[in-house]
C-alpha positions as CSV (number, residue, x, y, z in Angstrom):
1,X,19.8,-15.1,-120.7
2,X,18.2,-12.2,-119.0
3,X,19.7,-9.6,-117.1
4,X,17.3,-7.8,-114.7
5,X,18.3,-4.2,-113.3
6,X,17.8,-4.7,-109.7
7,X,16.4,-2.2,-107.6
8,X,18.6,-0.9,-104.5
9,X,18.0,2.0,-102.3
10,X,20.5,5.4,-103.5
11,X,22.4,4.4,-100.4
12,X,22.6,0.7,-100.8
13,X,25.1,1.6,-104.4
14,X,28.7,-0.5,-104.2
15,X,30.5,1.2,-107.2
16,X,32.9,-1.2,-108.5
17,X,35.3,1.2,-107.3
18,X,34.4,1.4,-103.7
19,X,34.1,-2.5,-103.9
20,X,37.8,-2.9,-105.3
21,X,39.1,-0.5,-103.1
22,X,36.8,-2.6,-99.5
23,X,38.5,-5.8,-100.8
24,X,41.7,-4.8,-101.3
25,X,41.7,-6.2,-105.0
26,X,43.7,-3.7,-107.7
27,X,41.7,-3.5,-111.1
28,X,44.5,-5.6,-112.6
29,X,43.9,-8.5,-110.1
30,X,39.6,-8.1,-110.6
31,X,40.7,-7.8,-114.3
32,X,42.2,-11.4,-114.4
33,X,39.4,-12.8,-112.3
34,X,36.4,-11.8,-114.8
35,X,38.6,-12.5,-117.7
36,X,38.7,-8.9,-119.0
37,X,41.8,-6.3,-119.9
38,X,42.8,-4.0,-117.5
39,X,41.7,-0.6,-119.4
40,X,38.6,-1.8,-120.1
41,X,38.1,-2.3,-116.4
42,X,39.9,0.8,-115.1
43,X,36.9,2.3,-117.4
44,X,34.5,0.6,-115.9
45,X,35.8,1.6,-112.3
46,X,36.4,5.1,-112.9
47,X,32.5,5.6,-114.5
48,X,34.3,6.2,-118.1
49,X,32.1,3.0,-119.6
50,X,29.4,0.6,-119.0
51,X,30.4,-3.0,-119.1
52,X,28.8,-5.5,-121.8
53,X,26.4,-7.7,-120.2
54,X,29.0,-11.0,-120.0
55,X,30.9,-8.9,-118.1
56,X,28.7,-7.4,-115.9
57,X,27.4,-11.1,-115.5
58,X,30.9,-11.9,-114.4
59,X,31.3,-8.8,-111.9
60,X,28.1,-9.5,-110.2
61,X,29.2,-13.1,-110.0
62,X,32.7,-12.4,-108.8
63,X,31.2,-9.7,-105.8
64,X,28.4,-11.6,-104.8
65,X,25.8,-9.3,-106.3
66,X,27.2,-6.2,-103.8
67,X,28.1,-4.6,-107.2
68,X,24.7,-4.5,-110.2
69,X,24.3,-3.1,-113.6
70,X,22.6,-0.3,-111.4
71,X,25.8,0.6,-110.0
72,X,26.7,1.6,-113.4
73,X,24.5,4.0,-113.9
């Protein structure tokens, strides 16, 4: 499988953060949705750590591609 980094304008980011918090969705909730443990994605929302790519398959599948490995970055 290959993942491509997709280009987006600076202002066009959705930080899984910002998306989390727009939805509504507490990390433990998006946690149980992408099959992953909570700290792991508290990391990944607070910027601490960047996701393996079957996750970050899973969180660009579970927010419709608003949030890319770009966003990680």
């Amino acid at each position: 499988m290959v993942l491509a980094i997709i280009h987006k304008r600076e202002d066009d980011k959705m930080k899984l953060r910002a998306w989390l918090d727009r939805e509504q969705m507490s990390v433990e909730r998006f946690a149980c949705e992408i099959d992953a443990k909570y700290p792991s994605v508290l990391k990944w929302a607070d910027g601490e750590r960047f996701p393996r790519r079957g996750m970050l398959m899973k969180i660009i599948k579970v927010t419709n591609g608003e949030v890319t490995p770009n966003d990680f970055l």
